[in-house]
N, C-alpha and C positions, 0 to 999 in steps of 0.2 A: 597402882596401875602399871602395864608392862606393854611393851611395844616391844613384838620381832616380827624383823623384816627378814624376809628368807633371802638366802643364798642367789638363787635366780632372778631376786628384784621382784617377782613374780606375786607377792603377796604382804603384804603388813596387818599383824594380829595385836589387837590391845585387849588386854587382857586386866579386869579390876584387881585391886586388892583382897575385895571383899571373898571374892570365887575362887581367889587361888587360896588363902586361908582354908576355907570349907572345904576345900581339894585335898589340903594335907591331910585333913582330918580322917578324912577317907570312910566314915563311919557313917556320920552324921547328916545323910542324905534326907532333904523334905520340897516339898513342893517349893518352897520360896528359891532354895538353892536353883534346882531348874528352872526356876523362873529366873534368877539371875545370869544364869549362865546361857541361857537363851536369848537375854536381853545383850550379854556379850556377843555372842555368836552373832548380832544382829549388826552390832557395828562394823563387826571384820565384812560382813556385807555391802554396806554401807562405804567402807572405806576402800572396798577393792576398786572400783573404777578408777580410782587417783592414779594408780598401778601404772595407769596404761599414759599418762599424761607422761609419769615421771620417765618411762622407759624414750618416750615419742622427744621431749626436751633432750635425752642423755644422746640421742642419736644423731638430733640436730645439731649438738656441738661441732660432735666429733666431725660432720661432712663438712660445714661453716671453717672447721680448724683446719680442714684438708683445702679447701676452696679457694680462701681469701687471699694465701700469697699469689695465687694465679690472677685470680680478680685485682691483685694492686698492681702486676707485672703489665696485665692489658692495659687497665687505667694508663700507668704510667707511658707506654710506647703511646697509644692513640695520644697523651693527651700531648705528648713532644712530638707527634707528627704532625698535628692539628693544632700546634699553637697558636701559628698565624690566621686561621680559619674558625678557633673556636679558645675563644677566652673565660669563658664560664660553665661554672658545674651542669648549668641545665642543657647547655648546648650539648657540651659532655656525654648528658644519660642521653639525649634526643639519642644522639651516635652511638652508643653503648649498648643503647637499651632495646633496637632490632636484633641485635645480633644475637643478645643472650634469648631473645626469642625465636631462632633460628631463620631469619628474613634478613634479606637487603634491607641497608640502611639507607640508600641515596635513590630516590624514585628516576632518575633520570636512568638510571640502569633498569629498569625494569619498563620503563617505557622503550629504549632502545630495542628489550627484549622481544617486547610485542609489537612494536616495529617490523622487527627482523621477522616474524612469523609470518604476519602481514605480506609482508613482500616475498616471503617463498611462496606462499599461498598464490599470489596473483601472478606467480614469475612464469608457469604452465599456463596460464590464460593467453588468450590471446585479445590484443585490441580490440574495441568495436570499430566496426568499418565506417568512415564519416563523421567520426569526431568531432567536430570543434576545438583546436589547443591554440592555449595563450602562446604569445610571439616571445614573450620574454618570463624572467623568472616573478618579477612584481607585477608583471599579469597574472602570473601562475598565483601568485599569492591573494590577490584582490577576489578572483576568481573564485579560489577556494573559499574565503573569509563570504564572500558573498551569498553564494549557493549553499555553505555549510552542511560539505559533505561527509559524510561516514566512510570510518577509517578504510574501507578495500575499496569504496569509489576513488579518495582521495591517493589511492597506490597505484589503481591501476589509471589514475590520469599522472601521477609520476613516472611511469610505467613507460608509456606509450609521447610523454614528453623529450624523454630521455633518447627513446628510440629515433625521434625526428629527430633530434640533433644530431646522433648521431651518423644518420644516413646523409646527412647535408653538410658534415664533414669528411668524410665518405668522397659526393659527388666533387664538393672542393675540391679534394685532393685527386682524383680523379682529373678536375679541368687542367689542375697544374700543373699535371705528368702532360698531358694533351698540350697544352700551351709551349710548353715548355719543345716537347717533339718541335711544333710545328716552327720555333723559333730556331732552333740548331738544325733541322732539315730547312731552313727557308735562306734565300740568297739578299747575304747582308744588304741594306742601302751603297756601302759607298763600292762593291763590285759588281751591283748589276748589271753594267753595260761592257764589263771588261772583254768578252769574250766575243761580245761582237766591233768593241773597237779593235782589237786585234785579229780578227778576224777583214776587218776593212783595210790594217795593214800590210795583211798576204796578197790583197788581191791590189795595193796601189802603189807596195813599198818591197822596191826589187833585192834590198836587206833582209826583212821581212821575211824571203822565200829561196834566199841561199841555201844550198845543199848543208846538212847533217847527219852526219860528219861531216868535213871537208873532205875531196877525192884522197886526201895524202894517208888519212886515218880510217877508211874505210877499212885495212886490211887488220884492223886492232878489232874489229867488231866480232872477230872470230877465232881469235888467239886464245888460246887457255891461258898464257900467262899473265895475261891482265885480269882483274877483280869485276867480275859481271853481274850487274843488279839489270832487274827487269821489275819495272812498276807499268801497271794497267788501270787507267783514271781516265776521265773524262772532269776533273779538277784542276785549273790552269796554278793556282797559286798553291794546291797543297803538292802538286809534284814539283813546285820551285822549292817549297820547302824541304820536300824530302832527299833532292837534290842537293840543292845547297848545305842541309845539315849533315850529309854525308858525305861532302867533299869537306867541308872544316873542320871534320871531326878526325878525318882521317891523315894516316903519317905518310902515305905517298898517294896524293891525289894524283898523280899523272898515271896512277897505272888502273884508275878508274874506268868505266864503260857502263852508262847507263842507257840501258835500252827499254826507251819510253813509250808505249801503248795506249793509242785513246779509238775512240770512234770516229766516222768519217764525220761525224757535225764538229767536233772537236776540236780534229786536226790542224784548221788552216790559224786557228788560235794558237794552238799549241806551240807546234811549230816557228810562230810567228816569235813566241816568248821567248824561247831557248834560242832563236836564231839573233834576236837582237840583244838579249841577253845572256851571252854565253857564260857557262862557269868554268872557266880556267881552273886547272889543265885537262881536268876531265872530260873526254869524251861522250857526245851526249846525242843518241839518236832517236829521232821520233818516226814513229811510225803508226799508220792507222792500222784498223782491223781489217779493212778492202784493200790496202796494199800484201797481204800475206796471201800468196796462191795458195797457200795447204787449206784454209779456212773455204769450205765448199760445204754445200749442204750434205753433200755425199758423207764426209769426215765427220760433220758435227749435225746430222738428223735430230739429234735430241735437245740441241736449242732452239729450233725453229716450233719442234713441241712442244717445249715450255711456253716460247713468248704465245703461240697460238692456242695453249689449252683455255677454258672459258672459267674455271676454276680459281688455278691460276692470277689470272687476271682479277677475278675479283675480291681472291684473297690478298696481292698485292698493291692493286688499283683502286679496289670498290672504300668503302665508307668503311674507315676504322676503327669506327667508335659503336659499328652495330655487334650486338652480342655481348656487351661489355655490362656489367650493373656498379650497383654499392657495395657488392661484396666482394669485389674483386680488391684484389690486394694491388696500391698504387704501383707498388715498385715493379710487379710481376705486370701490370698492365703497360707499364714504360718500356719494359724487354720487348711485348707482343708488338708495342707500338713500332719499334727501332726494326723488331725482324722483319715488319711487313711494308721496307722500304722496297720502292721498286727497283731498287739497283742490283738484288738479290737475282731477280730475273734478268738482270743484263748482261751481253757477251762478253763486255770483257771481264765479271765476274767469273765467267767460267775458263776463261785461258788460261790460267793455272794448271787445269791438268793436261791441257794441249802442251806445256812447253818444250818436253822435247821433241816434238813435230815441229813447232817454232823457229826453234835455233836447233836446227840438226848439226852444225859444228861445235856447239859446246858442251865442257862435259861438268862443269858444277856452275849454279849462280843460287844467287840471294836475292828469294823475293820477297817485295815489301809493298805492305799495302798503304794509299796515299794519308793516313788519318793516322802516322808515326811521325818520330821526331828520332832522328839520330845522335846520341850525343859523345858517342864515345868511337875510338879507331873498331871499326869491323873487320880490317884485315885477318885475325885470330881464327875467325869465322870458315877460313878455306883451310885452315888446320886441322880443323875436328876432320878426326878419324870419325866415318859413320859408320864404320864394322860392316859393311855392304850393303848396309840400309840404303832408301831412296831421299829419307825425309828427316832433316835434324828439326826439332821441331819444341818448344817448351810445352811439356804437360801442364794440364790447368787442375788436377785433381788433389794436388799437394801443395799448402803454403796456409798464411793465417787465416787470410782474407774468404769468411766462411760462404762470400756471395762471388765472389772473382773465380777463386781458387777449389771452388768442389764442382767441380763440372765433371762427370760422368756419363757414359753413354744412355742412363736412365733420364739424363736431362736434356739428350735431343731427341729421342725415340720414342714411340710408343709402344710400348710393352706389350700393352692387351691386345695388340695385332699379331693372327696368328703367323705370320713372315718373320718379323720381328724378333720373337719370344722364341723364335724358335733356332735362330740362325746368329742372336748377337748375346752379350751377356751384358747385364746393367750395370755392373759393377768395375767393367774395363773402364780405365785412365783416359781420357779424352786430351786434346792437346790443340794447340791454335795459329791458327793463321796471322797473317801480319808482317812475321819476319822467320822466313823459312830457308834453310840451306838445302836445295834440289843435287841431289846426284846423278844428273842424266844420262849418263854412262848405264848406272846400275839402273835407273828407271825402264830405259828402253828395252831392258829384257825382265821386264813384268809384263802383267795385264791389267793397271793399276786404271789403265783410260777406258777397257772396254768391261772391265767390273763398275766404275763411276756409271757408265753409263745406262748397266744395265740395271743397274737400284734406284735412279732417276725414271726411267721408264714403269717402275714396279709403283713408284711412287706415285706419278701420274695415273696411271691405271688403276691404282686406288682411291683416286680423288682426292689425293694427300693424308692421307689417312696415316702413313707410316710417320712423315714427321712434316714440319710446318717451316722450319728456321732454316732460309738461305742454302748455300753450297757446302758449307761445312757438315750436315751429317752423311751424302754419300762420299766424302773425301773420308771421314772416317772409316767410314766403310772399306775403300778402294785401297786405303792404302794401313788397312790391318798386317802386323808381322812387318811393314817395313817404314815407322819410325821411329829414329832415335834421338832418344830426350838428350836434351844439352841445359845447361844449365841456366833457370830462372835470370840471373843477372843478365843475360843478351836482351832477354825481350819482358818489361813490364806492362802486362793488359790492366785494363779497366778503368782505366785514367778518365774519368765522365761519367760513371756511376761508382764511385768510389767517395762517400764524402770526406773520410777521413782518410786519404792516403798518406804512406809513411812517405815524408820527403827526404828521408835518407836514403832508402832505397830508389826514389825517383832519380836523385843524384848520381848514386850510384850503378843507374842500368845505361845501359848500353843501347838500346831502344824502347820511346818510353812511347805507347799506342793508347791514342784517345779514344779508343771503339765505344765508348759508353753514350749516353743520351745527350750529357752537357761535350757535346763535340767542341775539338776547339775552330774557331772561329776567328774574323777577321771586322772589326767594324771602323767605326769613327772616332776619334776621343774630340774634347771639345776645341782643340784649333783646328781641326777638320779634319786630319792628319790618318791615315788609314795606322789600325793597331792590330796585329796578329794577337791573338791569348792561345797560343800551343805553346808552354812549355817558357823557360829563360833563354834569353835571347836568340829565339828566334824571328821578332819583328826584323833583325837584320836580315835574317834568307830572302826576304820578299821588298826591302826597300827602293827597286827599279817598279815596285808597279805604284807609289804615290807620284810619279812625273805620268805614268799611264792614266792615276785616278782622276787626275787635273784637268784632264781633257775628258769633258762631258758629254753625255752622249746626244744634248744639245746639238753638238757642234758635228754631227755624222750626218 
């Protein structure tokens, strides 16, 4: 017997002895011959399906020999990542054995998965109205455990949980900007009565109501060579401070002149303070607003429209908190809160642009608003060249401070008005009040008072419509093309909505302006002791009013 297997694997032929002998023969052909050679041909039948086993084994090697270094490379990383998590061969395949089946092996991933489907699906839903939601999250839990609800009930009461909390951190914060306003707008405990005990001193205490200046110094009030500030307050203790930290800051206090500005309710206070407490050597005159003959309705028509429009008044008077929701942004409803004090709408808000009708003999001064602290010599300040500008002035649209320092005219204006959009560009440099160098020389030959005036009128007549915040957008207005920036270090804003200000730079500016919401203020610490918080030491500028605070208003 003979066995070939062909070349292509494809067949194996056995063949007897008996048939291949008779084969040589080649003669000798009979029935039995074909009978055996049929009975061969029967097994090469017979044997062919093996064919297909052997070929199907030989192929299996070869992908197993290709396979297995890869299959040991995996074992071995999985099984030194998961040492600590999996010490036995079974735990092993459990982890091995999704993977080679093309599936996640950790169900907590696939639950995540459908999760997450879950909550896109319900995220477009809206609430039902009238809910019922647990108060906490193990009510939230007991709640679900109890009802045993189905996965998009239990998403969209996640859903709509979520959301209340979130709107009632929202309103929190919302109270806090609120709370906080009405605390730094609100007149501390230990100076409530201060203004009208000194006030009781003008009228009993013949010190009290001595002339300011003395007659010898009257004639300083009108010199150009002396150093002339002009503050405008109805504030008895922030214009002591700003006083006072302007004279010790300074390298020749004698050649100072502060000309001081309140109201007539003010005055017999004021006056009282600066007369019993003078600051040597500086010269220091107070004056009300009903003492200035130029101040007539005739001159200033457009403040008696202001206080009298009905608008107006209830934008800066009425209830501050109507119009307000959860979606307002805290910080941006803290600005709204601060611009809609009523001191916006006050006279002596607006003398700033009267001032060379004011002092028609002088021809530069520096004005400064009472919510600064002076800490360095200002003298420098009547050096700057303004190149014939009216207004040296610090721009606010340049510096770190991405909420201080990006102030542009798009952020006091309204654009979508067609006056507006059509006459200013958003993109102009805005710049700030507080501590300003006036050229009244060059001012008087502008129009910078009857352009104010007339974009206040426009403003009125549209219901306010053009902008909302105080005297500073028609001052930007009025005084377009004529101011000149001076450099950041004279004047630092923002000092009260600043959480993080840099105290290097606080140190190092030259006027450092609390304008923001945490104003600074004056209260009690616990020996009863009245404490200024404006700034480093300045509790000394104001130390003559705790023998004032000590007498109670008991005792009037």
């Amino acid at each position: 017997m003979q066995v070939r297997i062909s070349p292509s694997m494809r067949s194996i032929t056995i063949i007897s002895s008996s048939s291949s002998s008779s084969s040589s023969n080649g003669n000798n052909f009979n029935v039995g011959a074909e009978s055996g050679h049929l009975s061969d041909l029967m097994k090469v039948v017979k044997i062919a399906p093996r064919s297909f086993s052997y070929r199907t084994l030989f192929h299996t090697i070869l992908i197993l020999a290709f396979l297995l270094p890869f299959v040991f490379i995996l074992t071995a990383i999985v099984t030194l990542e998961g040492v600590n998590n999996c010490s036995s061969f079974d735990c092993l395949g459990r982890r091995l054995g999704p993977k080679f089946l093309g599936r996640g092996g950790d169900d907590s991933t696939k639950l995540v998965r459908d999760l997450y489907k879950i909550f896109e699906q319900v995220n477009s839903e809206e609430v039902p109205v009238g809910v019922e939601l647990p108060e906490s999250f193990s009510h939230f839990l007991s709640d679900v455990k109890n009802n045993q609800y189905d996965a998009k009930t239990f998403a969209i009461r996640l859903k709509a949980m979520i959301e209340l909390m979130e709107e009632e951190i929202k309103r929190s914060r919302l109270a806090e900007q609120l709370h906080k306003h009405f605390a730094a707008s609100a007149i501390p405990k230990g100076i409530h009565c201060l203004s009208l005990r000194l006030t009781d001193e003008y009228s009993s205490n013949a010190h009290a109501r001595k002339q300011l200046p003395p007659p010898e110094s009257l004639p300083f009030l009108s010199d150009n060579s002396y150093l002339h500030f002009v503050l405008a307050t109805d504030n008895i203790l922030a214009a002591s401070v700003v006083v006072n930290s302007a004279v010790k800051s300074s390298s020749r206090p004698e050649k100072i002149v502060f000309h001081v500005i309140t109201d007539k309710k003010t005055y017999p206070g004021m006056h009282s303070w600066f007369a019993l407490y003078p600051v040597y050597p500086a010269i220091i005159e107070v004056k009300g607003v009903h003492q200035f003959d130029w101040l007539t309705r005739e001159n200033v028509p457009v403040l008696e429209a202001i206080e009298n429009h009905l608008a107006v008044r209830n934008h800066y008077h009425g209830n501050h908190v109507v119009g307000t929701n959860v979606t307002d942004n805290p910080r941006v409803f803290a600005s709204k809160l601060q611009s809609r004090s009523p001191k916006y709408i006050s006279v002596l808000n607006h003398l700033r642009i009267y001032l060379p009708e004011l002092f028609p003999n002088l021809d530069k001064v520096v004005f400064l608003d009472d919510d600064v602290v002076i800490q360095r010599d200002l003298l420098p300040l009547w050096e700057i060249d303004l190149e014939g500008k009216v207004n040296g002035a610090v721009e606010t649209c340049r510096g770190e401070d991405g909420w201080v320092m990006s102030k542009r005219f798009r952020t006091y204006f309204n654009f979508s008005h067609p006056l507006i959009f059509k006459n200013l560009d958003p993109d102009e440099c805005a710049w700030a009040f507080g501590m300003n160098v006036f050229d009244l020389a060059a001012w008087r030959k502008t129009s910078i008072r009857s352009t104010y005036h007339y974009w206040v009128k426009e403003n009125l007549g549209s219901n306010l419509t053009l902008w909302k915040l105080g005297t500073l957008p028609p001052a930007l207005i009025a005084f377009r093309g004529n101011v000149h920036p001076i450099d950041p270090s004279w004047h630092m804003l923002g000092l009260g909505y600043q959480e993080k200000s840099n105290l290097e730079s606080v140190k190092n500016s030259a006027v450092i302006h609390y304008n923001g919401q945490y104003l600074a203020s004056v209260g009690e610490n616990g020996a009863g002791n009245l404490v200024i918080a404006r700034g480093a030491g300045a509790s000394c500028f104001i130390a003559p009013v705790i023998a004032m605070h000590r007498t109670s208003c008991m005792h009037m």
